[in-house]
Backbone as numpy.savetxt, mean C-alpha at the origin, in Angstrom:
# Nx Ny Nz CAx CAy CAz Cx Cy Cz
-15.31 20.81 4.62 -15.03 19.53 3.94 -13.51 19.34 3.84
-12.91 18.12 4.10 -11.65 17.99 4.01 -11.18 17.98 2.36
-9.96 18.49 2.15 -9.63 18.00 0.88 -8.37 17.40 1.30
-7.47 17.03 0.07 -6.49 15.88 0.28 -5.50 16.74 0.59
-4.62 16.01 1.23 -3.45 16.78 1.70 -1.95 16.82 1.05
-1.42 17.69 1.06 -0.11 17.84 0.74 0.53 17.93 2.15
1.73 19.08 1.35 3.07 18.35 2.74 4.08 19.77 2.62
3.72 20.57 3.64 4.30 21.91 3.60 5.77 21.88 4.21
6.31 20.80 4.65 7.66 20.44 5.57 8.70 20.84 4.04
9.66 21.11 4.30 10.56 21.35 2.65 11.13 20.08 2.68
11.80 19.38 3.56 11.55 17.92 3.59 11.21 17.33 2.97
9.86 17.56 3.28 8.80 16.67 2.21 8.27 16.75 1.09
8.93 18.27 0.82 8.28 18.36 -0.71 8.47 17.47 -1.68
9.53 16.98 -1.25 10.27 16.48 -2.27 10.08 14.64 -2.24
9.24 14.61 -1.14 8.88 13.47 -1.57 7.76 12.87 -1.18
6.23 13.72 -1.36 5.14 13.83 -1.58 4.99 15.02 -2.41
4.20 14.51 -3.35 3.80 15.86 -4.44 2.60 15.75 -5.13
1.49 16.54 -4.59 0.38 17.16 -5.34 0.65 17.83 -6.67
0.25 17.62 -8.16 -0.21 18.10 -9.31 -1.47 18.50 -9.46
-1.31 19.88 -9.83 -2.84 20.06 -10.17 -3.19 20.26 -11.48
-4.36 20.72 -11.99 -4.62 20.44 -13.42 -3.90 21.80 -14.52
-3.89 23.10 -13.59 -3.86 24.00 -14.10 -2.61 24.20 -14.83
-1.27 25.15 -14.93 0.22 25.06 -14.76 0.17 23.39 -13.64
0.91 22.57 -14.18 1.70 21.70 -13.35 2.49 22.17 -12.22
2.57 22.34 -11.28 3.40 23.06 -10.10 3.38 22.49 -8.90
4.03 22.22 -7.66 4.42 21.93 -6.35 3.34 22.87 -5.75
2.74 22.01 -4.88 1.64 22.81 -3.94 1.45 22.35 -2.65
2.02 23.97 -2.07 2.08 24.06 -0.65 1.34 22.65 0.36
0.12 23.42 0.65 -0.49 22.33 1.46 -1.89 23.02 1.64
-2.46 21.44 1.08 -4.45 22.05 0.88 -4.54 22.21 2.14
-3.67 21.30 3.17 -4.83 20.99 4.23 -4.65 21.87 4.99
-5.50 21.96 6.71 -4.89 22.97 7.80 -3.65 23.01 8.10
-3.29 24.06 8.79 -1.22 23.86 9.04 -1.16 22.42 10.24
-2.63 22.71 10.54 -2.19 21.28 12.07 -1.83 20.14 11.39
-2.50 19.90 10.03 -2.64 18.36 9.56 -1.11 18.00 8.26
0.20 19.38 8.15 1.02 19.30 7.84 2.16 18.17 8.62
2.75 17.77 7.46 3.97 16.57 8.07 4.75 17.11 8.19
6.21 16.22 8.76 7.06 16.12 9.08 7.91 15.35 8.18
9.18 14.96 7.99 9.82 14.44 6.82 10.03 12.92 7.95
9.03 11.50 7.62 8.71 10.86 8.16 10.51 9.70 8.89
10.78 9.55 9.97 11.90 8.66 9.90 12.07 7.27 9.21
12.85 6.76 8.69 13.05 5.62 8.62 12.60 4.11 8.89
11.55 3.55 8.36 10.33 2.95 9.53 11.81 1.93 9.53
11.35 1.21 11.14 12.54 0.75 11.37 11.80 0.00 12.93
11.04 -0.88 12.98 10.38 -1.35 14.17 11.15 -2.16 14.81
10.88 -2.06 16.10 12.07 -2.58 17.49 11.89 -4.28 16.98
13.15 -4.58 16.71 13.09 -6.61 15.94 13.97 -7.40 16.73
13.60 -8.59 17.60 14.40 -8.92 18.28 15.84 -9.92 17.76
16.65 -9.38 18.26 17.93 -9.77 17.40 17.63 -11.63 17.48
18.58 -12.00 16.65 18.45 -13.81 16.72 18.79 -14.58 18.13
19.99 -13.82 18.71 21.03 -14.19 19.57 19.88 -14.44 21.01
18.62 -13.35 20.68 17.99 -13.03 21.65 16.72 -14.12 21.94
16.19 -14.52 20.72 15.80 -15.30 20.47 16.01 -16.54 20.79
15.22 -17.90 21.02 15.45 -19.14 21.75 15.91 -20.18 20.51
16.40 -21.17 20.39 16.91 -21.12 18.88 15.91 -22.01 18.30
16.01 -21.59 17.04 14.83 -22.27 16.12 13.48 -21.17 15.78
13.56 -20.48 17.06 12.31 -19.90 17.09 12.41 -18.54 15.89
11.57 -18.34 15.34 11.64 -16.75 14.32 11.64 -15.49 15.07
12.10 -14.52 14.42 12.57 -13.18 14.88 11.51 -12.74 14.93
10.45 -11.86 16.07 9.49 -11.60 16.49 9.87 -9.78 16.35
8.83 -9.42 15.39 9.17 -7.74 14.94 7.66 -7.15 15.85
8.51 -6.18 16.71 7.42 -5.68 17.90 6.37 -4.67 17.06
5.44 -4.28 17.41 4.71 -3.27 16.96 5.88 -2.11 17.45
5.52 -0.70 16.63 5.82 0.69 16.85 4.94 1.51 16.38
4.08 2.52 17.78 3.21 3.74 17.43 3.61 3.96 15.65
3.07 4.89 14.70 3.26 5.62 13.87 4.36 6.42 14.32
5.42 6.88 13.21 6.30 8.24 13.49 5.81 9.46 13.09
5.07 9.60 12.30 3.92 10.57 12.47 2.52 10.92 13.16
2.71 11.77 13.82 1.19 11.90 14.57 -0.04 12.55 13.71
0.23 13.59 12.60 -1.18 14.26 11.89 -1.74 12.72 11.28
-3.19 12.72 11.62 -3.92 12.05 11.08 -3.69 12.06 9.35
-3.61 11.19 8.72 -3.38 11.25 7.23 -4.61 11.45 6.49
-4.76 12.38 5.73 -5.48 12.80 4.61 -5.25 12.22 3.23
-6.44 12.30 2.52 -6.26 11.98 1.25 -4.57 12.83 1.02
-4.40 11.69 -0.41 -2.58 12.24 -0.25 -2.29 11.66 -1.79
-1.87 12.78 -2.93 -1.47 12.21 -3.93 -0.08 12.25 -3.66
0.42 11.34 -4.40 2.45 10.61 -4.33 2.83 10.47 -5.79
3.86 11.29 -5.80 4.41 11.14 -7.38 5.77 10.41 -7.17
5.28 9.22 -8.52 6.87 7.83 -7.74 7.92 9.30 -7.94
8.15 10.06 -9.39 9.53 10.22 -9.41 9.89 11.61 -8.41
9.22 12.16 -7.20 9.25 12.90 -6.39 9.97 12.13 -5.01
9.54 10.64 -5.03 10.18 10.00 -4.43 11.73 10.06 -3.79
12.12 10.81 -2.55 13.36 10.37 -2.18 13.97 9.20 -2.25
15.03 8.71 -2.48 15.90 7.38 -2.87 16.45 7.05 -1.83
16.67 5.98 -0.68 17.46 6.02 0.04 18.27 4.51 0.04
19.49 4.55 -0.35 20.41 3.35 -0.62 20.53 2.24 0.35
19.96 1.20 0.26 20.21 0.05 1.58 21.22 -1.47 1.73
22.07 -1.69 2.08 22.85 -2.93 2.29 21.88 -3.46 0.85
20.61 -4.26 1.01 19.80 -4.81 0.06 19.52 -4.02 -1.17
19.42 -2.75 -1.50 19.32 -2.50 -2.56 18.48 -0.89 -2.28
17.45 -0.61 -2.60 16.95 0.97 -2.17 15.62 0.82 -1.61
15.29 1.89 -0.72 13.88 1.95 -0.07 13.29 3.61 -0.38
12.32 3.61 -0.61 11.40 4.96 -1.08 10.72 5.21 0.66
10.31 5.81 1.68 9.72 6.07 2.81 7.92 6.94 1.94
7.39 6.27 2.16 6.55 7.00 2.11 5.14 7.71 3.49
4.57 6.76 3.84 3.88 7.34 4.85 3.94 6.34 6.17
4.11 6.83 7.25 3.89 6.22 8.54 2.86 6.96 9.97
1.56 6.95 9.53 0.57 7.72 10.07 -0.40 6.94 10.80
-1.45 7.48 11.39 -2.54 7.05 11.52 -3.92 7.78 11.07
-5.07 7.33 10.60 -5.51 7.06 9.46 -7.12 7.76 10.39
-7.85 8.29 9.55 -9.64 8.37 10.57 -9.80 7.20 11.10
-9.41 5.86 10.22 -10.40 5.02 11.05 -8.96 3.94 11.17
-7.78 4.24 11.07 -6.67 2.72 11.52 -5.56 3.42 12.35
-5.19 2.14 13.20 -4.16 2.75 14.06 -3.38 3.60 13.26
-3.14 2.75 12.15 -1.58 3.15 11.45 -1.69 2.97 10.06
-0.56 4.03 9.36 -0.74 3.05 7.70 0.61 3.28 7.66
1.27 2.45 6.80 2.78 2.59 6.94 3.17 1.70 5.53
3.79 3.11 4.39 3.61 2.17 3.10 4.87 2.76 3.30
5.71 1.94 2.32 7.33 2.02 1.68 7.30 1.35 0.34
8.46 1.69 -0.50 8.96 0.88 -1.65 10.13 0.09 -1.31
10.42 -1.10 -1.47 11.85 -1.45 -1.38 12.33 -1.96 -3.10
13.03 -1.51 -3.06 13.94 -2.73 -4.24 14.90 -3.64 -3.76
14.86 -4.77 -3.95 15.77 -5.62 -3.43 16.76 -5.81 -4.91
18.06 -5.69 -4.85 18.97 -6.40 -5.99 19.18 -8.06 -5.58
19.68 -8.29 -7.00 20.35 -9.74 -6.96 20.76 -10.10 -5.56
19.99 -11.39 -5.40 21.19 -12.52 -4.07 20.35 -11.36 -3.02
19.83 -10.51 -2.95 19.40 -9.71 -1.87 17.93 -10.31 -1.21
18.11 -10.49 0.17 17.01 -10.58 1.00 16.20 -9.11 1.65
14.92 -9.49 1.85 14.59 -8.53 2.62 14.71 -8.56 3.79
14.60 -9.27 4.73 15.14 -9.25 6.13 14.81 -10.98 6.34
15.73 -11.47 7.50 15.18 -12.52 7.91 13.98 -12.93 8.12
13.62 -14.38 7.92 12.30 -14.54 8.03 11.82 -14.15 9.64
10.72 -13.57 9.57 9.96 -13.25 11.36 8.81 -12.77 10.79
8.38 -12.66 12.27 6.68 -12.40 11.84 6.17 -11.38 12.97
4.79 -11.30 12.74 4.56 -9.66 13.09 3.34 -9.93 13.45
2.26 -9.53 14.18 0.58 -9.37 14.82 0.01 -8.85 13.35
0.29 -7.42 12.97 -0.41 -6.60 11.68 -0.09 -7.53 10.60
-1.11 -7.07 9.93 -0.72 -8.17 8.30 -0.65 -7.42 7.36
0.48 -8.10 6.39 0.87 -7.05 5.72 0.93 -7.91 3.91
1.21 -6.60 3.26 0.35 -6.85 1.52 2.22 -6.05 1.11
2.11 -6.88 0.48 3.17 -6.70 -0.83 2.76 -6.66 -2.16
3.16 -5.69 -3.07 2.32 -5.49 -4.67 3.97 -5.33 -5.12
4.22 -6.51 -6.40 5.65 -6.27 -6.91 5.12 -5.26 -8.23
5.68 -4.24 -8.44 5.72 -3.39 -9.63 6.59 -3.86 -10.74
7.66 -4.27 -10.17 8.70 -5.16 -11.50 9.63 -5.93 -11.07
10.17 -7.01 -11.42 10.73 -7.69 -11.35 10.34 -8.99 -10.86
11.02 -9.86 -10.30 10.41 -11.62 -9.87 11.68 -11.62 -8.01
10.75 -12.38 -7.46 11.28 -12.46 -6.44 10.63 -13.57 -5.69
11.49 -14.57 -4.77 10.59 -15.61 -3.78 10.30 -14.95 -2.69
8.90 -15.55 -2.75 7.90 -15.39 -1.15 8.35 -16.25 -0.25
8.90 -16.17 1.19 8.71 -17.38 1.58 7.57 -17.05 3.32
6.62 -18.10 3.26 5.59 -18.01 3.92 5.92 -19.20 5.08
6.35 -19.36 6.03 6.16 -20.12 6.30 7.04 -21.33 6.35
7.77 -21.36 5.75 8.87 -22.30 5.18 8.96 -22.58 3.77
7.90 -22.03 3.13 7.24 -22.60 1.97 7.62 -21.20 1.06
8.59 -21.83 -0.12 8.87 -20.75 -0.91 8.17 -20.75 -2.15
7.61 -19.37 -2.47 6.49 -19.27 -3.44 7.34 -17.89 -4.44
6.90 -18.78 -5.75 7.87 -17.37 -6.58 6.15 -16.28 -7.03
7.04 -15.23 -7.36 6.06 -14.01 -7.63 7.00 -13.04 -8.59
6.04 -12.21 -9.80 6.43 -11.41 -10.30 5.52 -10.48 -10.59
5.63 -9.38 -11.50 5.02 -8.22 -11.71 3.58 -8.51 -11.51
3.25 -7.74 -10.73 1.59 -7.69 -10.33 1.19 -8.78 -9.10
1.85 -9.34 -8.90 1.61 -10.23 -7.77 1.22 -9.44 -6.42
0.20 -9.54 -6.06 -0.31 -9.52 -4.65 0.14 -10.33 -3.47
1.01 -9.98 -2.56 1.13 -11.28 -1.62 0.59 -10.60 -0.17
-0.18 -11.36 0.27 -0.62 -10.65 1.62 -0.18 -12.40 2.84
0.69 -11.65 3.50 1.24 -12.13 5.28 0.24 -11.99 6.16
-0.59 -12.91 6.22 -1.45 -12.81 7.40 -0.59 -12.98 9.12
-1.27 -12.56 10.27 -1.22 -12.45 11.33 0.16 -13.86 11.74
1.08 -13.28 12.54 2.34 -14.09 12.95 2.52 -15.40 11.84
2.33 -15.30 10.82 3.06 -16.12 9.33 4.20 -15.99 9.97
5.54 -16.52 9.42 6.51 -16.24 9.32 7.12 -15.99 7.59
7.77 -14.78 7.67 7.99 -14.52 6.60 9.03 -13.93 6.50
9.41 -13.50 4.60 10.57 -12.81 3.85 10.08 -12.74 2.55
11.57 -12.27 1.60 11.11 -12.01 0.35 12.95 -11.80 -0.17
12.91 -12.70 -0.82 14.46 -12.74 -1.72 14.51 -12.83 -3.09
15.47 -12.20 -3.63 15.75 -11.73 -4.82 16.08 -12.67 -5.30
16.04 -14.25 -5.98 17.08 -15.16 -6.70 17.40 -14.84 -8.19
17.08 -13.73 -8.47 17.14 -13.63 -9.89 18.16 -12.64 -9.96
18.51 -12.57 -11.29 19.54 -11.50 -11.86 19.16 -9.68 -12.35
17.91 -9.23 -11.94 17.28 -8.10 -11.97 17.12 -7.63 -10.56
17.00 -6.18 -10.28 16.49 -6.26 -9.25 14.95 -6.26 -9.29
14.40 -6.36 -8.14 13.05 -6.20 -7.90 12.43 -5.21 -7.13
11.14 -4.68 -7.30 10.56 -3.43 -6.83 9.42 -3.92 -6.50
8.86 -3.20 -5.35 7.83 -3.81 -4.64 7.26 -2.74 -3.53
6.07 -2.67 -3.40 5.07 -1.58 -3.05 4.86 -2.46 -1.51
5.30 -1.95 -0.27 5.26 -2.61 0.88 4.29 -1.83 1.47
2.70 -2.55 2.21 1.73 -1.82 2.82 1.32 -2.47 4.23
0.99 -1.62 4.86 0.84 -2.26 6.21 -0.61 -1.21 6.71
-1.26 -1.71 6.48 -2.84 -1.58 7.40 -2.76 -1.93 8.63
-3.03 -1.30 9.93 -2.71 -1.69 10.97 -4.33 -1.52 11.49
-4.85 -2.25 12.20 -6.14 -1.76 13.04 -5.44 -2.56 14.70
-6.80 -1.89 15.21 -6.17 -2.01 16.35 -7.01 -3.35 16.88
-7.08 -4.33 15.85 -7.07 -5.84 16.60 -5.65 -6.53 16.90
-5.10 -5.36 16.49 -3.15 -6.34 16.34 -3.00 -6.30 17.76
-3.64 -5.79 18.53 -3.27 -5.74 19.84 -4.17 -6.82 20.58
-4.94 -7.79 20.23 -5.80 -8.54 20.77 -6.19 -10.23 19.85
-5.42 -10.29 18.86 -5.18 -11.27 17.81 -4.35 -12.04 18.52
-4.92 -13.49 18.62 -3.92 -14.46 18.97 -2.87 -14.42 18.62
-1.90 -14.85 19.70 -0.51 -14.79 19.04 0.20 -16.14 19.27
-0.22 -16.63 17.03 -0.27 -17.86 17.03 -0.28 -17.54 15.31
0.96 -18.23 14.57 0.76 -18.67 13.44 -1.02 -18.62 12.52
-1.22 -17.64 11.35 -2.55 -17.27 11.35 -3.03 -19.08 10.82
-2.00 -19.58 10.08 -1.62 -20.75 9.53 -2.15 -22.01 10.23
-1.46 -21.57 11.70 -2.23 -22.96 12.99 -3.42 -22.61 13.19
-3.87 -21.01 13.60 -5.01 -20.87 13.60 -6.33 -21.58 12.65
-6.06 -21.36 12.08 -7.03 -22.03 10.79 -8.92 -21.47 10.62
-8.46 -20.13 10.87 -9.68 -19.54 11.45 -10.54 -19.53 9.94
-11.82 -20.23 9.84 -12.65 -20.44 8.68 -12.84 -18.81 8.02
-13.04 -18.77 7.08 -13.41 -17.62 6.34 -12.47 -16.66 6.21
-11.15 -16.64 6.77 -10.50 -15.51 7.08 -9.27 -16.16 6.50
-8.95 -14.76 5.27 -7.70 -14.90 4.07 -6.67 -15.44 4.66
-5.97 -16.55 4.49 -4.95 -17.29 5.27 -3.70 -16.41 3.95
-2.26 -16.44 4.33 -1.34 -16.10 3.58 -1.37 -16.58 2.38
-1.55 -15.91 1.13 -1.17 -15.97 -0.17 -0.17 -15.10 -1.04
-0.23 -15.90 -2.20 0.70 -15.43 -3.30 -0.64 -15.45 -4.59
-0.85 -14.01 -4.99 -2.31 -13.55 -6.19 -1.53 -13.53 -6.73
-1.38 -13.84 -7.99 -1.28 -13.50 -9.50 -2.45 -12.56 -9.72
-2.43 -10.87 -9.90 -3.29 -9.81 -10.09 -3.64 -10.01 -11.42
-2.48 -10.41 -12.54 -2.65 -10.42 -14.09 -3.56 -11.62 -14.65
-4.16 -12.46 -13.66 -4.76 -13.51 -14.14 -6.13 -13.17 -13.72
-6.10 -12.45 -13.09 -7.67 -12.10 -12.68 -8.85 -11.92 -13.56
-9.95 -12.46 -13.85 -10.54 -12.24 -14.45 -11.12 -10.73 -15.26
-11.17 -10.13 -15.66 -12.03 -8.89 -16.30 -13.26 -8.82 -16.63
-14.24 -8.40 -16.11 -15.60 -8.40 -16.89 -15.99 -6.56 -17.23
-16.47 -6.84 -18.42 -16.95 -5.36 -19.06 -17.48 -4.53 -18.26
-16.99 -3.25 -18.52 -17.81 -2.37 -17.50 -18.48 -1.14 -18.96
-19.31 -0.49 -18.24 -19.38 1.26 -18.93 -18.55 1.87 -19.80
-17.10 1.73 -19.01 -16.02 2.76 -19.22 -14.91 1.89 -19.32
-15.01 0.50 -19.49 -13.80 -0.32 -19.48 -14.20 -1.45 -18.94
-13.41 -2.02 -17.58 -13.29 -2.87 -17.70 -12.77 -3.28 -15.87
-13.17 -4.32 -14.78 -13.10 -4.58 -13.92 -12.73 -5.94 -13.23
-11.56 -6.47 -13.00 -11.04 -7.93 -12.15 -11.23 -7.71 -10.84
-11.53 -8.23 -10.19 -11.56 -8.58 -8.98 -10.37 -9.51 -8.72
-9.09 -9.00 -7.50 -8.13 -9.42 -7.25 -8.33 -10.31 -5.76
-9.29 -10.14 -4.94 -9.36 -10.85 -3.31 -10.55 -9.68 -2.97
-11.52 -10.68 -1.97 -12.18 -9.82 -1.23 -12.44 -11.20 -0.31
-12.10 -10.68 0.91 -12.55 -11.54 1.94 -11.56 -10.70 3.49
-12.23 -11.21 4.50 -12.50 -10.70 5.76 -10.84 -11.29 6.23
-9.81 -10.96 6.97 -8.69 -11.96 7.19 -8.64 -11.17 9.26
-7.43 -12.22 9.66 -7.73 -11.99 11.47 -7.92 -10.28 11.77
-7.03 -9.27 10.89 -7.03 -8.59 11.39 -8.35 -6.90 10.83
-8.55 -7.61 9.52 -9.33 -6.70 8.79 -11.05 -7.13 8.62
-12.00 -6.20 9.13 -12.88 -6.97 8.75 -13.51 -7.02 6.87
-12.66 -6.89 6.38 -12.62 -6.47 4.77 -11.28 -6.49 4.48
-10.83 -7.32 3.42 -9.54 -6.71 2.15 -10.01 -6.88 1.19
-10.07 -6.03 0.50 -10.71 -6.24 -0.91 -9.22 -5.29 -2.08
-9.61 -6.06 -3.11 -8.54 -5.11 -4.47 -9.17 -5.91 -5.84
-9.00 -4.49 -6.64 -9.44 -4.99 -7.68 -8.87 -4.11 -8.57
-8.70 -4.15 -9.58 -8.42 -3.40 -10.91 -9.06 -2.92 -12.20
-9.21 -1.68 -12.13 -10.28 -0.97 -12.81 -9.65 0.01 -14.61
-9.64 -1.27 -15.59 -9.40 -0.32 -16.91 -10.53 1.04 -16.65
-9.73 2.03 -17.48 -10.78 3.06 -18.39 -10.24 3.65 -19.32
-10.90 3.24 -19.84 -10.93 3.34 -21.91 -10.84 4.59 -21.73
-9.96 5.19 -23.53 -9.03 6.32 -23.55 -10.42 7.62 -23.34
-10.38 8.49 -22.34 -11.37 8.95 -22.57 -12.80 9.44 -21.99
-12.37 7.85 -20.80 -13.91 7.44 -20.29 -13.29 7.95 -18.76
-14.74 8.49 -18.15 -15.03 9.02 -16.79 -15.73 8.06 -15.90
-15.47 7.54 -14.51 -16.00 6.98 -13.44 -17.25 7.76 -13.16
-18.44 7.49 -12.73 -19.28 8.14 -12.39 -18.54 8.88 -11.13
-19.48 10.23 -10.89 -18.61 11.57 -10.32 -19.13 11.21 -8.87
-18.00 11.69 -7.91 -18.24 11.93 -6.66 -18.49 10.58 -5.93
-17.92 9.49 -5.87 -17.70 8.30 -5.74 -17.34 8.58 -4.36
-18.29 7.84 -3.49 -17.74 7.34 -1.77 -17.80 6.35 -1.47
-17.03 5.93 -0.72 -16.30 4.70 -0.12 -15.59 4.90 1.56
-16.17 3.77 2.24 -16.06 3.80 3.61 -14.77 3.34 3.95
-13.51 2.79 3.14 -12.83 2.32 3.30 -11.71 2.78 3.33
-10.28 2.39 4.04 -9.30 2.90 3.69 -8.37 2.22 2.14
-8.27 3.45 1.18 -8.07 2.18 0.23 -6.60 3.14 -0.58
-5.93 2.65 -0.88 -4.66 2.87 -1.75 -5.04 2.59 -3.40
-4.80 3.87 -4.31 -5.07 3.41 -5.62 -3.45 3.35 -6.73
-3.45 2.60 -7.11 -1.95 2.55 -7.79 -1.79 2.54 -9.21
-1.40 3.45 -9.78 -1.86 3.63 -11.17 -0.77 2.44 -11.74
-0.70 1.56 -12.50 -0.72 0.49 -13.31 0.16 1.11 -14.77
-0.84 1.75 -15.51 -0.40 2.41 -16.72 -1.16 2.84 -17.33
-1.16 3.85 -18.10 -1.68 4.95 -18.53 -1.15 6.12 -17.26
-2.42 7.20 -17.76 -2.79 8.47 -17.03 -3.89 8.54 -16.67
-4.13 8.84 -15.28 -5.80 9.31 -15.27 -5.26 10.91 -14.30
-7.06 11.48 -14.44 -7.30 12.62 -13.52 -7.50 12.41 -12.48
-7.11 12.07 -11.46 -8.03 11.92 -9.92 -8.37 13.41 -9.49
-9.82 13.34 -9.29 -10.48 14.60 -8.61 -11.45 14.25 -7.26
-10.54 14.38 -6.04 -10.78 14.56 -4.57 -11.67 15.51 -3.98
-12.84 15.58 -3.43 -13.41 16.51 -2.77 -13.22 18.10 -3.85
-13.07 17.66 -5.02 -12.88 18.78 -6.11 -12.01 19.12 -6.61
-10.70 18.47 -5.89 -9.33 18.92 -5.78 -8.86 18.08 -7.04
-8.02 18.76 -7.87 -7.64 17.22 -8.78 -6.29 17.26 -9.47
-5.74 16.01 -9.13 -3.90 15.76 -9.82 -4.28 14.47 -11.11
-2.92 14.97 -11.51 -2.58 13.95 -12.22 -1.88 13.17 -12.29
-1.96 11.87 -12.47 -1.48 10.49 -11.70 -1.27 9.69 -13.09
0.30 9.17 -13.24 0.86 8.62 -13.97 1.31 7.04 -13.83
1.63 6.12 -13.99 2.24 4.77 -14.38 3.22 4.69 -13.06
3.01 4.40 -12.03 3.93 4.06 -10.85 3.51 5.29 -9.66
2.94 6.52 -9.79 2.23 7.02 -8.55 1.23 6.51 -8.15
1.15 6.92 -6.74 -0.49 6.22 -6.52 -1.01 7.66 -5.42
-2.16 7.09 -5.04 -2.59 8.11 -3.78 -3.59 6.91 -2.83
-3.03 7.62 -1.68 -3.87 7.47 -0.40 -5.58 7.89 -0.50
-6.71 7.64 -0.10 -8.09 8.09 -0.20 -8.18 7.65 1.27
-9.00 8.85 2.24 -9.44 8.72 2.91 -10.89 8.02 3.40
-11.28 7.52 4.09 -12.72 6.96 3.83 -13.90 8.29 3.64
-14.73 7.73 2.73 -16.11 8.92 2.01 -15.22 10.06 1.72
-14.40 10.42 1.04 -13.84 11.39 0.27 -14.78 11.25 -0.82
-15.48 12.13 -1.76 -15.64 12.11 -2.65 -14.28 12.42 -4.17
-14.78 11.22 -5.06 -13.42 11.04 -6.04 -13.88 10.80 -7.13
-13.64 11.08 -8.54 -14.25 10.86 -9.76 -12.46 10.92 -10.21
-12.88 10.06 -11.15 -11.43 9.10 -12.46 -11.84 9.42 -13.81
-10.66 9.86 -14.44 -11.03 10.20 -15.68 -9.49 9.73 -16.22
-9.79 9.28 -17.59 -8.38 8.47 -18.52 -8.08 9.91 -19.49
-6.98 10.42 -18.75 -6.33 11.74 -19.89 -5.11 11.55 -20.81
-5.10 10.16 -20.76 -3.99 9.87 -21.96 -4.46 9.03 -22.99
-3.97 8.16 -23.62 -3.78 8.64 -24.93 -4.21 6.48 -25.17
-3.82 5.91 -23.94 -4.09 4.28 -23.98 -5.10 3.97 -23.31
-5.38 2.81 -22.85 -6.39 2.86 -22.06 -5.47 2.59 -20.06
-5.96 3.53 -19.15 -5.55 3.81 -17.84 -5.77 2.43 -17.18
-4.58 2.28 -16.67 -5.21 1.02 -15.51 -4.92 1.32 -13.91
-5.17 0.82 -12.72 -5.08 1.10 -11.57 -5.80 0.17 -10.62
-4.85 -0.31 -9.76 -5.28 -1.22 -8.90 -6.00 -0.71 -7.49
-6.91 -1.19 -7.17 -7.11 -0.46 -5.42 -6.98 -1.69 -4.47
-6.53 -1.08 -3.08 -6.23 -1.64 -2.29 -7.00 -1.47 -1.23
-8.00 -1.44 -0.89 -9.01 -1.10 0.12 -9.04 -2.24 1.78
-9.18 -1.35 2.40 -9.48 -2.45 3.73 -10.61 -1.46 4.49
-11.36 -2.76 5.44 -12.10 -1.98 5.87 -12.21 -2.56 7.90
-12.13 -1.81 8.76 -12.23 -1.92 10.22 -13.65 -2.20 10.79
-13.31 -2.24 11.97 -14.90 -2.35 12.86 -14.89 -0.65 13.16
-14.06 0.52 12.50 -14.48 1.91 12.72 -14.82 2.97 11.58
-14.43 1.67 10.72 -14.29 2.55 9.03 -16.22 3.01 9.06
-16.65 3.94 8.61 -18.15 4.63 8.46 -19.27 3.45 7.74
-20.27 3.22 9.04 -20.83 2.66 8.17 -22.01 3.12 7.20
């Protein structure tokens, strides 16, 4: 049975980190030595300069393989283990650039953008990609169309959008950058998802996560943030799951999906294939698809945590 993986590179200790329940301590690596990382580069995909470009037209950002080759395993991430790395715009966290059991690729980062700071020129991309702001306020712009967003906002870039994300405010801003890649990015029209106008399939938005409804659960409490099919996923779904000070998820929980969980606030236990850390207010972890996982609230408020799930034409059915 797989369990979740750590990161035996010294590299990387330091910025992936497994907790376990016992002594709190840095741990080696659950997984086999094959399925150990590397201290991941700089994601940094081949972008065609402007000059190169025909004018008017948007900066077209090419696909790039993963810079990691081990398939990614379940994977707990502690934010303040996080390496810092200083950018023209403000700072970027690297976290994973892999490929996944069932996706080409997963390729998450943090950026903070400061004041007057852009994230890159507007351009657009085949993969579609999800932005989660953790703090601060910042404009979306989709398209031509500038949309403001702050803490908890979901924004997902569907297929060749044209896009960015600028700071107009006097804080900086922090923001959880995810990229699900399947391998329709290689066979997706390449055409504004916008002109497309393909029925049923999530066109680019800006969620407000904090407005989402809640309905009672067992152990707390459950919103539903988006679930619907978009060009490149046949599933995005997210939702946000209270649990009261105290209260346990029913045990051994599987799921076919690739899904990102982001702890919100509080503390919970996450326990993986048996394995179990503890996950605070700004870490999150990776879940592999059918990992077995049980949640438990070990602090003191009530735990919150968002998931980010997608699902392929390879994810288990």
């Amino acid at each position: 049975m797989r369990k979740p993986n750590s990161v035996s590179s010294p590299f990387m200790k330091s910025l992936l980190v497994i907790f376990m329940l016992a002594p709190i301590a840095l741990v080696a690596s659950l997984a086999a030595p094959a399925m150990a990382q590397t201290m991941p580069a700089q994601t940094a995909p081949t972008v065609m300069a402007p000059d190169q470009a025909a004018p008017g037209t948007p900066i077209v950002v090419k696909y790039a393989p993963p810079s990691q080759t081990a398939v990614l395993g379940t994977t707990f991430v502690d934010w303040d283990a996080l390496a810092v790395r200083t950018t023209a715009n403000g700072e970027q966290r690297a976290v994973f650039d892999n490929p996944t059991p069932t996706l080409e690729k997963l390729e998450v980062h943090i950026s903070t953008l400061n004041p007057g700071k852009m994230s890159h020129p507007p351009h657009e991309h085949p993969w579609e990609e999800i932005l989660l702001i953790k703090d601060g306020e910042m404009d979306a712009s989709i398209n031509g169309v500038t949309h403001h967003a702050g803490p908890g906002a979901l924004i997902f870039f569907a297929s060749h959008d044209v896009h960015n994300a600028q700071n107009n405010g006097t804080a900086p801003v922090t923001y959880y950058v995810i990229n699900f890649v399947t391998d329709l990015v290689h066979t997706v029209a390449d055409k504004p998802a916008a002109e497309q106008a393909v029925a049923g399939m999530l066109p680019s938005s800006v969620i407000d996560s904090n407005s989402a409804t809640a309905a009672p659960t067992p152990t707390g409490s459950r919103a539903s943030v988006v679930d619907s099919p978009t060009l490149t996923f046949a599933r995005l779904e997210s939702h946000i799951t209270t649990l009261n000070v105290g209260a346990t998820t029913l045990p051994d929980i599987v799921d076919p999906g690739d899904e990102l969980f982001i702890v919100k606030s509080g503390a919970i236990e996450a326990r993986v294939n048996g394995v179990a850390a503890r996950i605070n207010a700004g870490s999150f972890f990776y879940c592999a698809p059918n990992d077995k996982r049980t949640f438990g609230n070990i602090g003191t408020v009530p735990a919150v945590y968002q998931v980010i799930k997608v699902m392929s034409d390879k994810s288990p059915k």
